[in-house]
FIKOL-741866 format. One record per residue (C-alpha): residue number from 1; residue in three letters; x, y, z. Coordinates in nm, 2 decimals. Layout:
<nodes>
 sese nupa     px     py     pz
  NUM  ALA      X      Y      Z
...
</nodes>
This chain:
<nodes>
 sese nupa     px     py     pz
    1  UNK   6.05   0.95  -1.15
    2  UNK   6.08   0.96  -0.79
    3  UNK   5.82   1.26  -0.71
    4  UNK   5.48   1.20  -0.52
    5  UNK   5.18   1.15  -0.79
    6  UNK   4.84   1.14  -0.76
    7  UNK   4.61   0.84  -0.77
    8  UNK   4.27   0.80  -0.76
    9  UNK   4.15   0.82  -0.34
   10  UNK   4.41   1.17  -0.31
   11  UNK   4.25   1.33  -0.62
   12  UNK   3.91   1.27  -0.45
   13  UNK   4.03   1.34  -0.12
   14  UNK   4.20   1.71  -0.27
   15  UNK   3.84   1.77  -0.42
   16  UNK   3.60   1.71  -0.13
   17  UNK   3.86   1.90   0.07
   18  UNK   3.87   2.19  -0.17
   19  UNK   3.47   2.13  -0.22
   20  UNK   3.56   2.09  -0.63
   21  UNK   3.32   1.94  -0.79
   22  UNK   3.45   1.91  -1.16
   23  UNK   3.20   2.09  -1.43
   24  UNK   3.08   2.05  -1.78
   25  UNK   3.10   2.36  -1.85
   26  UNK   3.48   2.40  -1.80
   27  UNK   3.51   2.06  -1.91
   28  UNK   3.70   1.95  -1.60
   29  UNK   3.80   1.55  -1.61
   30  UNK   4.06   1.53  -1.38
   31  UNK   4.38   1.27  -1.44
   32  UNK   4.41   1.06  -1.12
   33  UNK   4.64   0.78  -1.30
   34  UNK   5.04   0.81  -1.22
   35  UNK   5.12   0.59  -1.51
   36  UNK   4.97   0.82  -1.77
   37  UNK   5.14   1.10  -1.60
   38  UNK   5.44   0.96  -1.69
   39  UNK   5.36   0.85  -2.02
   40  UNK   5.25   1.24  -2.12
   41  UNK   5.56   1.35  -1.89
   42  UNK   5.80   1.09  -2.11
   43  UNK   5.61   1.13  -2.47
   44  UNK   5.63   1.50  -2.47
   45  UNK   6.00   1.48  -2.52
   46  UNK   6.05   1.73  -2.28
   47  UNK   6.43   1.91  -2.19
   48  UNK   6.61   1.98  -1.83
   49  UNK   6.60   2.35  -1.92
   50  UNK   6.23   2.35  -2.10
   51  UNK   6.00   2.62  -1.95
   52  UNK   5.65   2.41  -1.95
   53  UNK   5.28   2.56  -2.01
   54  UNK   5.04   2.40  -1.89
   55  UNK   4.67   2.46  -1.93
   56  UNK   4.38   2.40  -1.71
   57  UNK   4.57   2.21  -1.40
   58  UNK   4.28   2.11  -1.19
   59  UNK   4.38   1.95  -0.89
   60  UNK   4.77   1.92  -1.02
   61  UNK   4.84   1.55  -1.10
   62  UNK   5.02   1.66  -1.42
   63  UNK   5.15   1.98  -1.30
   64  UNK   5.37   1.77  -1.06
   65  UNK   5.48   1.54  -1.33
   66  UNK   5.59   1.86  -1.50
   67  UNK   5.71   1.96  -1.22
   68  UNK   6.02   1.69  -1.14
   69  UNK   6.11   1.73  -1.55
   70  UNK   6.15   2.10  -1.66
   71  UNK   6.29   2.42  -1.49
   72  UNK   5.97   2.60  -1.47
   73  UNK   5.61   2.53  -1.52
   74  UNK   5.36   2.79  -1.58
   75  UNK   4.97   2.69  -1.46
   76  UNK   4.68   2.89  -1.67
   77  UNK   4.40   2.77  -1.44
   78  UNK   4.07   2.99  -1.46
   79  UNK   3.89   2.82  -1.21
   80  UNK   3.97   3.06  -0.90
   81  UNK   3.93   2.78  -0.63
   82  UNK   4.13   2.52  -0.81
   83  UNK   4.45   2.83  -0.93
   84  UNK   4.46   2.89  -0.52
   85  UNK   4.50   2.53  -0.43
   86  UNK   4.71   2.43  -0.67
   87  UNK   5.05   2.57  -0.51
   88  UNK   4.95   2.40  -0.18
   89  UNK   4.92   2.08  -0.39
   90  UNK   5.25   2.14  -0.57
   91  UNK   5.50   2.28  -0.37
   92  UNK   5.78   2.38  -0.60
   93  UNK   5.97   2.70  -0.62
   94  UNK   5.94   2.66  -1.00
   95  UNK   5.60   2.70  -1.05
   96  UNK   5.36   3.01  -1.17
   97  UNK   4.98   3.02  -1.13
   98  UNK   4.81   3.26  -1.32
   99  UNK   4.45   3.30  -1.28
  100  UNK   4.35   3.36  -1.61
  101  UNK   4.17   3.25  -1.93
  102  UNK   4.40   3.05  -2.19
  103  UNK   4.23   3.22  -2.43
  104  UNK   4.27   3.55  -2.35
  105  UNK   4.68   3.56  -2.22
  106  UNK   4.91   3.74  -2.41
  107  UNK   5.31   3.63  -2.43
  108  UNK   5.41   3.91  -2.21
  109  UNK   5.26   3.76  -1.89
  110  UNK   5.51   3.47  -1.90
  111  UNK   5.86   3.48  -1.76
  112  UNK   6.04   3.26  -1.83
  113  UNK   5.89   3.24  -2.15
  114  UNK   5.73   2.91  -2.25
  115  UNK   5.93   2.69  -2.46
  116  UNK   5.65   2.35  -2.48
  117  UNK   5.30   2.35  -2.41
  118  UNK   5.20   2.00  -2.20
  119  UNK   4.80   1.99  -2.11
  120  UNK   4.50   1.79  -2.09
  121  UNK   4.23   2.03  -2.26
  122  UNK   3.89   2.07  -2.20
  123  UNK   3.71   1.94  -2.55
  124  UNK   3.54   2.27  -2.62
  125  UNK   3.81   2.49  -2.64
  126  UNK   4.08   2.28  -2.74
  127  UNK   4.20   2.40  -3.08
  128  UNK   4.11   2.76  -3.01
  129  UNK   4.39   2.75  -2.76
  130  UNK   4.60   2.58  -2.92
  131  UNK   4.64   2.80  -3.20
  132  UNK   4.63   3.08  -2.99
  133  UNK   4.90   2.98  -2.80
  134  UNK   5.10   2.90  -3.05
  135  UNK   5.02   3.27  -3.21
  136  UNK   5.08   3.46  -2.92
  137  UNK   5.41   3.28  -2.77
  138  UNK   5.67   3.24  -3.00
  139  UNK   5.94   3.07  -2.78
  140  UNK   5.68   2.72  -2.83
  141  UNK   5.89   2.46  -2.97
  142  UNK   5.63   2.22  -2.96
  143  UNK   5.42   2.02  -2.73
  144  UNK   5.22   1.73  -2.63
  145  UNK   4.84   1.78  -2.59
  146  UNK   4.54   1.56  -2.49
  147  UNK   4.22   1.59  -2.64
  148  UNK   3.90   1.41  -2.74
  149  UNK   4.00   1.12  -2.99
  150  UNK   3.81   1.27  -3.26
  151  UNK   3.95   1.61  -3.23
  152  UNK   4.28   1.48  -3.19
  153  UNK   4.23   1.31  -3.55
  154  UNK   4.13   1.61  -3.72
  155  UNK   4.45   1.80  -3.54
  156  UNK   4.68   1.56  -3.70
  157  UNK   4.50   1.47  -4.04
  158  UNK   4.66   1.53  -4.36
  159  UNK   4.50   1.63  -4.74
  160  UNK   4.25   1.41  -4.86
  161  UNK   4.12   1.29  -4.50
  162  UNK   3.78   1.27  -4.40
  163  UNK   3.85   1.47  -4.11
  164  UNK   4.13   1.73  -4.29
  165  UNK   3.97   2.08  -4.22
  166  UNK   4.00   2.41  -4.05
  167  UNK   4.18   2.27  -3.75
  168  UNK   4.43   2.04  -3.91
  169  UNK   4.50   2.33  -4.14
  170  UNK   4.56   2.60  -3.92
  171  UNK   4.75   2.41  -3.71
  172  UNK   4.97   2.29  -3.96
  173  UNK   5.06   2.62  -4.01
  174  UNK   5.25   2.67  -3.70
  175  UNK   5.36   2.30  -3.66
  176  UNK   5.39   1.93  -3.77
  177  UNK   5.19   1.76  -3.58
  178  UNK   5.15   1.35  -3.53
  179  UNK   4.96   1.11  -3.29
  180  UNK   5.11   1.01  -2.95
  181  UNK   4.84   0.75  -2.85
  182  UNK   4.55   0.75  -2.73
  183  UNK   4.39   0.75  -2.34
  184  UNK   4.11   0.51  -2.18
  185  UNK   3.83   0.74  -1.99
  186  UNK   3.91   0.52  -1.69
  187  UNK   4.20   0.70  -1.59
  188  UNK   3.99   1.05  -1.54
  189  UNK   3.75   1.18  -1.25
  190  UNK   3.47   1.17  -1.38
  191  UNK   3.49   0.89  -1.62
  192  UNK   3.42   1.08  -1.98
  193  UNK   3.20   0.86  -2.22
  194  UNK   3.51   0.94  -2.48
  195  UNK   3.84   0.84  -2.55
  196  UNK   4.09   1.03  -2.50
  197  UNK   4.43   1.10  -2.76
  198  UNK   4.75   1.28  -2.73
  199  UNK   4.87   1.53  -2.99
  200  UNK   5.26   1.60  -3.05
  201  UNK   5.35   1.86  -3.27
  202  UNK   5.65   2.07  -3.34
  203  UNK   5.74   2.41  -3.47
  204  UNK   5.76   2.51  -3.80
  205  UNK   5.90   2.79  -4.00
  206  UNK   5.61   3.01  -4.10
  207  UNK   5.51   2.96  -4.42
  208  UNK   5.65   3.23  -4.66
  209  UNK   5.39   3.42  -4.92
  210  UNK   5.10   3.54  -4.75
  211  UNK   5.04   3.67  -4.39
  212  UNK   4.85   3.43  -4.13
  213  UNK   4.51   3.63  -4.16
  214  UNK   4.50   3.64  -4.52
  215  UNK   4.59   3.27  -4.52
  216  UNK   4.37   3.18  -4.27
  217  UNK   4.04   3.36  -4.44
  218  UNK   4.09   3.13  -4.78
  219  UNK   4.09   2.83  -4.51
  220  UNK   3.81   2.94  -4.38
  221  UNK   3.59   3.00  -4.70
  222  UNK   3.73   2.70  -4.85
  223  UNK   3.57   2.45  -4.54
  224  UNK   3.30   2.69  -4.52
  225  UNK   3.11   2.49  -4.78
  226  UNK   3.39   2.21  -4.83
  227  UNK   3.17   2.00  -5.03
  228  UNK   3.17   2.24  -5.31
  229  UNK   3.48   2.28  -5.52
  230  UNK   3.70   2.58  -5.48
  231  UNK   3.51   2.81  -5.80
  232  UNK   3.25   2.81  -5.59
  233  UNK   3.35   2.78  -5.23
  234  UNK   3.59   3.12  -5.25
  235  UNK   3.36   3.32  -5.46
  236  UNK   3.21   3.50  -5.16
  237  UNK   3.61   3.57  -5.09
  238  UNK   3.73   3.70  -5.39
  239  UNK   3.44   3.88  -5.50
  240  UNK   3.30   3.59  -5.78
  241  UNK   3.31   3.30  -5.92
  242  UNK   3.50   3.43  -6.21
  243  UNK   3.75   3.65  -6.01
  244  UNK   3.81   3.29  -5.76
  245  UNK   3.90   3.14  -6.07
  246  UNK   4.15   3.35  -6.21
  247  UNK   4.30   3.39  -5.87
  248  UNK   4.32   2.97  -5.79
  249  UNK   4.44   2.93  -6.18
  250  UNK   4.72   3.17  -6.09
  251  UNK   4.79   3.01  -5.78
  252  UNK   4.83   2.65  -5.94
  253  UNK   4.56   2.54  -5.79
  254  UNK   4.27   2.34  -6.00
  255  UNK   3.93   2.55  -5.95
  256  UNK   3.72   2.22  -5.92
  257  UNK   3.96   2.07  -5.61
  258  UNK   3.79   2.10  -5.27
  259  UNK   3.95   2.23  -5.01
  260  UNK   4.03   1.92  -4.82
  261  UNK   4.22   1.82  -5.08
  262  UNK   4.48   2.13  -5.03
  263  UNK   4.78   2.12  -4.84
  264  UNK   4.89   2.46  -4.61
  265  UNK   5.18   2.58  -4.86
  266  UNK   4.84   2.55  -5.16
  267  UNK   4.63   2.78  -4.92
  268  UNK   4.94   3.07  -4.90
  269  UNK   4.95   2.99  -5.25
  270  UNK   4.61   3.09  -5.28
  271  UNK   4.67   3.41  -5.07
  272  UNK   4.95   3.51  -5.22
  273  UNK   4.81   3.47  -5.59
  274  UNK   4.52   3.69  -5.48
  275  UNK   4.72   3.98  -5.33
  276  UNK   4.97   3.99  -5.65
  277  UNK   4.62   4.01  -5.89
  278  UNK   4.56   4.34  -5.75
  279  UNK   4.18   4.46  -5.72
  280  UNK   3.88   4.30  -5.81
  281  UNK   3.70   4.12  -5.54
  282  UNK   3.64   4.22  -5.22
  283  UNK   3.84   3.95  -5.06
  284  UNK   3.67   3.97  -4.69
  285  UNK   3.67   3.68  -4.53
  286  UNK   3.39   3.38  -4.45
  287  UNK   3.15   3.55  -4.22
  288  UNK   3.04   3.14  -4.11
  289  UNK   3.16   3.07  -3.78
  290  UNK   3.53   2.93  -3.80
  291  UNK   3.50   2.57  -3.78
  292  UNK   3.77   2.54  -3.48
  293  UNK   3.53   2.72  -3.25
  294  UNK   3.30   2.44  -3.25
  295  UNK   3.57   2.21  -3.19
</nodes>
């Protein structure tokens, strides 16, 4: 790639210009390595004609890499200093900053609409936006992400992991997702005491059966208390211990497995089984905190 990238004396130079001083609280490491740029830029597996996402662009070392490979990137930047600078920075007719919280867009404020999502994500709200994302804009093939290492295991984790929880679940809804690697801290401003990995993943069809929400309430009860087995975990969920039963037996699904042991088609199983059984349980879901908030 022949377009200008940023190394570590410009990204410094950009921030004492801007007077940026990256924050914990918005989790701001910036990338100041061109060779990782590339290497997210090549692994995404990105198209001519893909419309890019990008979250949280900081100073805009990726954004430009995005820049020289797709025909539009859109910037989600929430930091107001850093969403004004960044067009100065990158100067290309195909790029949209929107001041805004990933969190909190909604589909129609993109156009073009998205087709991959390509970011380096702040650890604490990684996997909220991703799946958020993913919910709200349809047109998302897929996407490369980089995360902490240890929540980019649990993103791609399968049944039976350690780590296989609310996160690899839910996202395993939308898409298959695999590891791409991982990334020293010595290629970020400031130097985080973590690795780094990167997260592929690509779209799914939706899971027939049961409807996301119901789906994802059995997740969440099941990893609510994941050391206990199902009986016991979903009783809260259905209404009792008796009623979970019936409604996992029905289902296929053994009443003393543990929900890390359950694939996503089990859990709209599980869903599904429940809405077919008719009343009996009250079937709200886990009022514990989902476990992909605190990731």
């Amino acid at each position: 790639m022949a377009e200008r990238l940023l190394g570590p004396a410009e990204i410094r130079e950009l921030a004492a210009r801007l007077g940026v001083a990256p924050t914990k609280k918005l989790g701001q490491n910036f990338l100041h390595d061109p060779n990782t740029i590339r290497r997210i830029v090549g692994a995404a597996g990105l198209r001519p004609d893909d419309v890019a996402l990008e979250v949280g662009p900081g100073l805009g070392s990726l954004t430009l890499g995005l820049a020289g490979a797709v025909r539009h990137v859109h910037a989600v930047e929430i930091d107001p200093n850093l969403a004004k600078a960044l067009p100065e920075t990158v100067t290309a007719p195909h790029l949209t900053v929107h001041l805004a919280d990933a969190m909190r867009v909604t589909g129609d404020r993109f156009d073009p609409a998205p087709t991959m999502l390509v970011a380096n994500l702040p650890y604490n709200v990684a996997v909220p936006v991703v799946l958020h994302l993913l919910a709200e804009l349809p047109a998302l093939r897929g996407g490369l992400v980089m995360v902490q290492k240890e929540v980019a295991d649990r993103l791609v984790a399968g049944p039976g992991s350690k780590v296989y929880g609310v996160p690899s679940v839910k996202l395993a809804w939308y898409a298959e997702a695999k590891p791409a690697g991982k990334v020293p801290p010595a290629v970020f401003w400031p130097v985080p005491n973590v690795d780094s990995g990167l997260v592929a993943f690509t779209r799914r069809e939706t899971p027939a059966g049961a409807s996301r929400a119901d789906v994802f309430a059995v997740v969440d009860a099941a990893f609510a208390q994941r050391r206990k087995t199902l009986r016991a975990a979903l009783a809260g969920w259905a209404g009792g211990p008796d009623r979970a039963e019936s409604v996992l037996r029905a289902a296929g699904v053994s009443p003393q497995a543990r929900g890390e042991a359950l694939t996503v088609g089990e859990f709209v199983a599980i869903a599904a089984a429940a809405k077919q059984s008719g009343p009996g349980g009250k079937l709200t879901p886990s009022d514990v905190q989902p476990e992909e908030m605190n990731s």
